[in-house]
PDB file with SEQRES, HELIX, SHEET and CRYST1 records, atoms N, CA, C and O in Angstrom:
SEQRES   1 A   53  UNK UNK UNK UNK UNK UNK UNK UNK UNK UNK UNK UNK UNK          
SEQRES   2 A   53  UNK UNK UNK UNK UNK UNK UNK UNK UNK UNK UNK UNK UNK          
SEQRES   3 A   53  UNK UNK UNK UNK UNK UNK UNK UNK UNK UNK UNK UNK UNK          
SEQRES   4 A   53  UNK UNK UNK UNK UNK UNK UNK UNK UNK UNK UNK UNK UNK          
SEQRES   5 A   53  UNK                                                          
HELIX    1 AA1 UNK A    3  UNK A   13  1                                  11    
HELIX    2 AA2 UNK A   14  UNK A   20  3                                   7    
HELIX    3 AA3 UNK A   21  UNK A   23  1                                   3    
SHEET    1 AA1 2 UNK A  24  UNK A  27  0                                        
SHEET    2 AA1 2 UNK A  46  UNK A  49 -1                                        
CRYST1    1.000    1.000    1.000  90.00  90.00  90.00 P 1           1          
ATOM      1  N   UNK A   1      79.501 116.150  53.731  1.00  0.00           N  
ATOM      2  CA  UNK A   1      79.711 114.712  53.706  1.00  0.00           C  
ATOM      3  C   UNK A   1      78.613 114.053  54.543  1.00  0.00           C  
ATOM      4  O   UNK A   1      78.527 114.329  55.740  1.00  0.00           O  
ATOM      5  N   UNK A   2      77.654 113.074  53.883  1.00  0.00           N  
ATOM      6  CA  UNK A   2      76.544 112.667  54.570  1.00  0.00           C  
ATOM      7  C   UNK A   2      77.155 110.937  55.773  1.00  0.00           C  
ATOM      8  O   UNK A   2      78.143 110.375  55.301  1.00  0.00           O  
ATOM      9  N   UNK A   3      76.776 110.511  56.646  1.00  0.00           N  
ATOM     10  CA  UNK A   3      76.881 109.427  57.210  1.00  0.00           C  
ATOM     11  C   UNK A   3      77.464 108.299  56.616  1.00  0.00           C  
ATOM     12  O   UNK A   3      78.433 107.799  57.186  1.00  0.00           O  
ATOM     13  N   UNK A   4      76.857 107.582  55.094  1.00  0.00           N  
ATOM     14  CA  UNK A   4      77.334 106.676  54.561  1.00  0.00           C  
ATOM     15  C   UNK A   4      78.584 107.018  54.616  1.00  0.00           C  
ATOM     16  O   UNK A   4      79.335 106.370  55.345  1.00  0.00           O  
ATOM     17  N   UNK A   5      79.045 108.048  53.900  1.00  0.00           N  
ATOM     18  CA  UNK A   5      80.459 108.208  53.025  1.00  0.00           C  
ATOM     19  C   UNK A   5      81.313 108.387  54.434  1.00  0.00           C  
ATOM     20  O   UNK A   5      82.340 107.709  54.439  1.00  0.00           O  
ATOM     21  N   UNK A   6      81.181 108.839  55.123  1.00  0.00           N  
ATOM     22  CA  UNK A   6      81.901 109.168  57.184  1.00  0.00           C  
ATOM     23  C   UNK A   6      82.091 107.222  57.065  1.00  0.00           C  
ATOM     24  O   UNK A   6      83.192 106.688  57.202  1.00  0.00           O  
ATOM     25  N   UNK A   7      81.264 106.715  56.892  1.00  0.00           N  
ATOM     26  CA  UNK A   7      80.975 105.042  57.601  1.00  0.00           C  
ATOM     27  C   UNK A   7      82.445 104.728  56.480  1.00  0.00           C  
ATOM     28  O   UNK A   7      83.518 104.493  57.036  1.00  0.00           O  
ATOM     29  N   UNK A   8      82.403 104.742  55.429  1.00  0.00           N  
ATOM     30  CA  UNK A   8      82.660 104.206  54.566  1.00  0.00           C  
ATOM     31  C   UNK A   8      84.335 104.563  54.766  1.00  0.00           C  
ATOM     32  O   UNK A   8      85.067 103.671  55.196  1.00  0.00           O  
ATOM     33  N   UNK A   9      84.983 106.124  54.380  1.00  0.00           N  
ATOM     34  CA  UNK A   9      85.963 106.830  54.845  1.00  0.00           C  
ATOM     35  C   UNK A   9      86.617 105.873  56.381  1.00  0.00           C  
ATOM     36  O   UNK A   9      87.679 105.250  56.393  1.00  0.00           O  
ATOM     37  N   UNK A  10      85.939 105.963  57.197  1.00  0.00           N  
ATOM     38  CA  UNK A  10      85.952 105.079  58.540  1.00  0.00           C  
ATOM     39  C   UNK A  10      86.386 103.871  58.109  1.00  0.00           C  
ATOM     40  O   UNK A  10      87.588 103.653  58.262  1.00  0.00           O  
ATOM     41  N   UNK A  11      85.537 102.799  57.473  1.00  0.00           N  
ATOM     42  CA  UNK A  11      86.173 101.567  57.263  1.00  0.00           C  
ATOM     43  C   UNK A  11      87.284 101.507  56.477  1.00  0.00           C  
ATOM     44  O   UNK A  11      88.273 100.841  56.781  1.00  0.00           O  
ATOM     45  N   UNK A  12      87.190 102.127  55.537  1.00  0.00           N  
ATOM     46  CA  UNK A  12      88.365 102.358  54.893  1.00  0.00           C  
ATOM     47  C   UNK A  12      90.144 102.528  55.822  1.00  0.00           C  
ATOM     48  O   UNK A  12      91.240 101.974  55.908  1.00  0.00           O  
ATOM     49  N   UNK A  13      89.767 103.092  56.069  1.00  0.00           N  
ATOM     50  CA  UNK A  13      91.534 104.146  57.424  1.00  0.00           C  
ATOM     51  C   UNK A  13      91.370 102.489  58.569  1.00  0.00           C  
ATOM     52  O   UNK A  13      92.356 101.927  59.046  1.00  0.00           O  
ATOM     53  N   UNK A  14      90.374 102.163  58.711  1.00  0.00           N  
ATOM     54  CA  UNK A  14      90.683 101.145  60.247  1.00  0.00           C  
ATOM     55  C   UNK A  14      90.866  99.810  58.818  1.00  0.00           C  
ATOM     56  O   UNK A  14      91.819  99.066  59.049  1.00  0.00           O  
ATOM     57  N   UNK A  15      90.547  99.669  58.260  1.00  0.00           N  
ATOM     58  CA  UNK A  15      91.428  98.178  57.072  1.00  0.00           C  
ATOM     59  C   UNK A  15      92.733  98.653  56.932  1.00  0.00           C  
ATOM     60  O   UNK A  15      93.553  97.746  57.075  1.00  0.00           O  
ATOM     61  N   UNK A  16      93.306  99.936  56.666  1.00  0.00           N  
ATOM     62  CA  UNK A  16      94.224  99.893  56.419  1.00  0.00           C  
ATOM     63  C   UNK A  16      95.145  99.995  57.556  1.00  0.00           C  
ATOM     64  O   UNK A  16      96.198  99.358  57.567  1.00  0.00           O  
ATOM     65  N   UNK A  17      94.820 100.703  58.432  1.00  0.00           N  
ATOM     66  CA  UNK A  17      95.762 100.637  59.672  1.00  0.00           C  
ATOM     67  C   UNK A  17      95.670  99.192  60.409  1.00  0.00           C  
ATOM     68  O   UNK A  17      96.629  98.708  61.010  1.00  0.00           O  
ATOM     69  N   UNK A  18      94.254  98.485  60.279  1.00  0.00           N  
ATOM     70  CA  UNK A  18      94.118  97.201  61.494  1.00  0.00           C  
ATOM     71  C   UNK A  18      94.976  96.114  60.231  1.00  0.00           C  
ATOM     72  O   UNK A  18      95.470  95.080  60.679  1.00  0.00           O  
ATOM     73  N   UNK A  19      95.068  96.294  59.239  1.00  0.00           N  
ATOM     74  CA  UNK A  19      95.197  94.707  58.690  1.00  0.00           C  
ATOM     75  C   UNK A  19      96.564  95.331  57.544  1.00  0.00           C  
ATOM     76  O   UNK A  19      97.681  94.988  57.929  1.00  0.00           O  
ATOM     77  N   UNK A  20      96.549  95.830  56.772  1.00  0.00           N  
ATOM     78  CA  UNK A  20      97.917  96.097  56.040  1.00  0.00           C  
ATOM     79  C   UNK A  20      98.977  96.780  56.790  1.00  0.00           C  
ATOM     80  O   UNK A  20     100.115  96.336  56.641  1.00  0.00           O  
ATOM     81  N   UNK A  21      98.796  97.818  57.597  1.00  0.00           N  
ATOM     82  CA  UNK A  21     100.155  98.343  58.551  1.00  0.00           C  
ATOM     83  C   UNK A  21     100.556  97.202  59.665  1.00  0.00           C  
ATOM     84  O   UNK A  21     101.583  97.313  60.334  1.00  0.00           O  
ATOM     85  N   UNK A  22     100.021  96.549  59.746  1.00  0.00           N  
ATOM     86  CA  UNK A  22     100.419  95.631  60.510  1.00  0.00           C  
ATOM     87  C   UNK A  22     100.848  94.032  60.383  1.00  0.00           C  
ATOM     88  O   UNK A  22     101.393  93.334  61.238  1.00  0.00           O  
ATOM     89  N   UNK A  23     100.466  93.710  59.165  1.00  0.00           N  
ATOM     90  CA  UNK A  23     100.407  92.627  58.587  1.00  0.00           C  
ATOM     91  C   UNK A  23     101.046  92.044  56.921  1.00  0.00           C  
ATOM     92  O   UNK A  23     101.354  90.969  56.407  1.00  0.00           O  
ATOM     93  N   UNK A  24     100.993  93.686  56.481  1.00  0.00           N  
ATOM     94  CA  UNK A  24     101.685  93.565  55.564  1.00  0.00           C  
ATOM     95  C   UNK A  24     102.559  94.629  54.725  1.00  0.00           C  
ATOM     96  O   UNK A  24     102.477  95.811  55.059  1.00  0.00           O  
ATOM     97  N   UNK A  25     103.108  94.385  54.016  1.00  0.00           N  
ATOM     98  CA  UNK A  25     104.292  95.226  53.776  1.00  0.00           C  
ATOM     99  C   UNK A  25     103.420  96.043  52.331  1.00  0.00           C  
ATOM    100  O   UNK A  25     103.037  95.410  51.347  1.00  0.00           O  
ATOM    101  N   UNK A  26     103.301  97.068  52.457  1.00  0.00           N  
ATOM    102  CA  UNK A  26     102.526  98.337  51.677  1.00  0.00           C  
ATOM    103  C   UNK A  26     103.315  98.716  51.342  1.00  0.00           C  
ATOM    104  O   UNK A  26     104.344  99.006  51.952  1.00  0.00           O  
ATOM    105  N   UNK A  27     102.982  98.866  49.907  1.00  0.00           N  
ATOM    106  CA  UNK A  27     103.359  99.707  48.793  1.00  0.00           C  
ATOM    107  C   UNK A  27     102.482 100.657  48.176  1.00  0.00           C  
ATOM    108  O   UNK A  27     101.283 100.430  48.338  1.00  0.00           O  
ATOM    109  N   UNK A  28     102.842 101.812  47.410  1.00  0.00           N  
ATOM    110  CA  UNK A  28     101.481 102.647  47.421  1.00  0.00           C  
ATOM    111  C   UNK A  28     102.238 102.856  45.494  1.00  0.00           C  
ATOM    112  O   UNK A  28     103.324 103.435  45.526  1.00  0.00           O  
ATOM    113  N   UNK A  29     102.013 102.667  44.795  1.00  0.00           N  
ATOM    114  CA  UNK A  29     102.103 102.666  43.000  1.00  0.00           C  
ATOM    115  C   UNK A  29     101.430 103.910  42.241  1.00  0.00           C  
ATOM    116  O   UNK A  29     100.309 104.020  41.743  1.00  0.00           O  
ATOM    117  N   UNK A  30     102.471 104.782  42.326  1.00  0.00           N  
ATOM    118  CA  UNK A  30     101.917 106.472  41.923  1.00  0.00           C  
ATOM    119  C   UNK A  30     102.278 106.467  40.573  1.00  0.00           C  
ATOM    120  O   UNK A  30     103.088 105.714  40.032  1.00  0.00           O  
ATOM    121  N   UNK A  31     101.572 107.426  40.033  1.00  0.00           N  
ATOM    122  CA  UNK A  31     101.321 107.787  38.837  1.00  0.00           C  
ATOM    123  C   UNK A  31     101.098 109.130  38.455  1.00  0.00           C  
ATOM    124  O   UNK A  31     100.591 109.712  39.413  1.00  0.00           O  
ATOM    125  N   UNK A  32     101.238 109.833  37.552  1.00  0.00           N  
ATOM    126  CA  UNK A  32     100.920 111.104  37.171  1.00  0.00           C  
ATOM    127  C   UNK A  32      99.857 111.071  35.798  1.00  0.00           C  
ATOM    128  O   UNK A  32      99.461 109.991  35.359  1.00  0.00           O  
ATOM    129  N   UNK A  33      99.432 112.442  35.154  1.00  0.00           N  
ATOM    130  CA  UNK A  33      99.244 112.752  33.954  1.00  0.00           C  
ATOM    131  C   UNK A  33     100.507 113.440  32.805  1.00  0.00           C  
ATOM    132  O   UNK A  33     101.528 114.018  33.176  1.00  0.00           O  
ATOM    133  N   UNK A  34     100.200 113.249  31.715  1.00  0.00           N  
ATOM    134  CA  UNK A  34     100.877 114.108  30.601  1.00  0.00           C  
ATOM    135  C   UNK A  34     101.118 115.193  30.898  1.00  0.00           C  
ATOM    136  O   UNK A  34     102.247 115.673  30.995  1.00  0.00           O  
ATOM    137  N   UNK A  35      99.659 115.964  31.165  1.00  0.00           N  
ATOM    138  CA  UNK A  35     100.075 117.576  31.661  1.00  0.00           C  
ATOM    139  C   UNK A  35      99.948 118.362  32.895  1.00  0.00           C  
ATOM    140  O   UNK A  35      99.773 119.479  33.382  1.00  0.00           O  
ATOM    141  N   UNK A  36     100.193 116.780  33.164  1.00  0.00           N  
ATOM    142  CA  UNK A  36     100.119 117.498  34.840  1.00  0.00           C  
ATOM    143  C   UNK A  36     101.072 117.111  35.170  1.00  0.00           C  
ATOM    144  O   UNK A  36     100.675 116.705  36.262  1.00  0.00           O  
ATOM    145  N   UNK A  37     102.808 116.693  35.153  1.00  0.00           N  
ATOM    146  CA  UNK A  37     103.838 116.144  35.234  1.00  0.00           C  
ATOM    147  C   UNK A  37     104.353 116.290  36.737  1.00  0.00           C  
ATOM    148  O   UNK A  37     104.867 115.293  37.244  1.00  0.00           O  
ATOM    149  N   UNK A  38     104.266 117.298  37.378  1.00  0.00           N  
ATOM    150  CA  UNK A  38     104.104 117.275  38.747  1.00  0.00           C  
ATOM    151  C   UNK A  38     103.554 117.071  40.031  1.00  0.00           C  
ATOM    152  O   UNK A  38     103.984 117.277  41.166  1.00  0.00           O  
ATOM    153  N   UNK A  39     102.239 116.505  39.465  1.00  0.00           N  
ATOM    154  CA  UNK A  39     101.228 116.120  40.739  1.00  0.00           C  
ATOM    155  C   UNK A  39     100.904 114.657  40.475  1.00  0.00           C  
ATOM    156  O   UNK A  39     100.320 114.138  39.523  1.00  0.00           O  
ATOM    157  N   UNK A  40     101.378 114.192  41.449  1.00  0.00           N  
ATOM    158  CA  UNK A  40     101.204 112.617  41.513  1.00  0.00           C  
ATOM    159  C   UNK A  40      99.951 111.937  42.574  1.00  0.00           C  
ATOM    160  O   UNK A  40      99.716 112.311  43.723  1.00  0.00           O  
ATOM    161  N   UNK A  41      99.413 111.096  41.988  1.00  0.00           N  
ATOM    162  CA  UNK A  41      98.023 110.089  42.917  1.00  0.00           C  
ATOM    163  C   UNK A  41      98.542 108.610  42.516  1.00  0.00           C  
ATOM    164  O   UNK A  41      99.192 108.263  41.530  1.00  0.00           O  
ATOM    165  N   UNK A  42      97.974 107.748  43.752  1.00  0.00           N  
ATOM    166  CA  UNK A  42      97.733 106.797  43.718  1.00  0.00           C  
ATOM    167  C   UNK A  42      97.169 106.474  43.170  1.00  0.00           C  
ATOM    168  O   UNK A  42      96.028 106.936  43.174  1.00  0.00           O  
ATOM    169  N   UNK A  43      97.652 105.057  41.947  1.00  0.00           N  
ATOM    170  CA  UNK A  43      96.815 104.643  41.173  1.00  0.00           C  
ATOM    171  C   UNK A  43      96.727 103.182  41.056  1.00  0.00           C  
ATOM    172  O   UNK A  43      96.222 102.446  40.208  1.00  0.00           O  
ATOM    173  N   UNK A  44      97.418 102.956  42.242  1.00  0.00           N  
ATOM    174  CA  UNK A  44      97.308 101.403  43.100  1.00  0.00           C  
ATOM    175  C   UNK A  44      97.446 100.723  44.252  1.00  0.00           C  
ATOM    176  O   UNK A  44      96.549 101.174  44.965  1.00  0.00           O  
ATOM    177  N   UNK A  45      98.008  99.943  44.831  1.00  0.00           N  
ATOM    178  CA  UNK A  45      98.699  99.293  46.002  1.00  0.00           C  
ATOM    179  C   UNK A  45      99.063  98.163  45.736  1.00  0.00           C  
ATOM    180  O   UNK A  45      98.505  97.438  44.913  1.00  0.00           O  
ATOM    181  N   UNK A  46     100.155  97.839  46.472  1.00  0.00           N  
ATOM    182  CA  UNK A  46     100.466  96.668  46.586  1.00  0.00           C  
ATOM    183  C   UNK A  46     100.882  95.565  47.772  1.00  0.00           C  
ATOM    184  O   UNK A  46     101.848  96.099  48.317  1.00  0.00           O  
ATOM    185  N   UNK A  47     100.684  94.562  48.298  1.00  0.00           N  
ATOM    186  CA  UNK A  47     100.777  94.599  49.712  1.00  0.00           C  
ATOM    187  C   UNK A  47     100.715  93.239  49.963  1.00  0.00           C  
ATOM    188  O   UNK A  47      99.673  92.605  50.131  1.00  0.00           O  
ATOM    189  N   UNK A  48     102.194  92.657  49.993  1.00  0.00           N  
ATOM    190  CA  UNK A  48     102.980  91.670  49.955  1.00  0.00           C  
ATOM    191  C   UNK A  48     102.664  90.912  51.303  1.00  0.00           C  
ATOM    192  O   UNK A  48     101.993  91.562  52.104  1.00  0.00           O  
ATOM    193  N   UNK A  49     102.967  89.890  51.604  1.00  0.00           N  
ATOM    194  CA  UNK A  49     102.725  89.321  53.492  1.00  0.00           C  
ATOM    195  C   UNK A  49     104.089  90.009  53.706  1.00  0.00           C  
ATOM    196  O   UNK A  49     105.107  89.749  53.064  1.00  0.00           O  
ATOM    197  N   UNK A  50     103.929  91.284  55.089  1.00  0.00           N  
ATOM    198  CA  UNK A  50     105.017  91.153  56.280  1.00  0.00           C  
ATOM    199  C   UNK A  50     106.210  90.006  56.874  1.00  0.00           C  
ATOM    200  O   UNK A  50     105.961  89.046  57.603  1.00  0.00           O  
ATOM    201  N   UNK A  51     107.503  90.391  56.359  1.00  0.00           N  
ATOM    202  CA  UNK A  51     108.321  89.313  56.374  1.00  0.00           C  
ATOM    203  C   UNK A  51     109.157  89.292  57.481  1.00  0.00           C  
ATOM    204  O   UNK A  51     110.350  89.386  57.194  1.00  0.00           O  
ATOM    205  N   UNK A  52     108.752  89.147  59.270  1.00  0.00           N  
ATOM    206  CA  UNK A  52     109.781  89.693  59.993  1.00  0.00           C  
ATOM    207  C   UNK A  52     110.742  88.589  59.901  1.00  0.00           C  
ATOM    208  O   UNK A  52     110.607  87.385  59.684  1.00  0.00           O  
ATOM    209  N   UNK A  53     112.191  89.672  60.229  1.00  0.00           N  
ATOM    210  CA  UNK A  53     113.615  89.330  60.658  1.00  0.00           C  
ATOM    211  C   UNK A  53     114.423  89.388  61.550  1.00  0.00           C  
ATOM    212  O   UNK A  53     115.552  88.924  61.392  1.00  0.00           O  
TER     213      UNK A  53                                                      
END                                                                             
């Protein structure tokens, strides 16, 4: 894994921990294949404003 993709990986994990775990309510929208019926990936998000109560 060269520098960019480390930088990139990096910004990636600190957006999601600094601004959606904290700010908003995450959803993660899985999906599978036909013949792969047991192994599931993310094949979206969703991420509503944080509603405290």
């Amino acid at each position: 894994m060269d520098n960019k993709e480390k930088e990139a990986l990096e910004k990636v994990r600190q957006k999601l921990e600094d601004e959606f775990l904290n700010k908003k309510d995450l959803y993660f929208i899985m999906g599978n294949l036909k013949s792969h019926k047991n192994s599931f990936m993310i094949i979206g998000i969703f991420y509503p404003p944080l509603i405290k109560m």
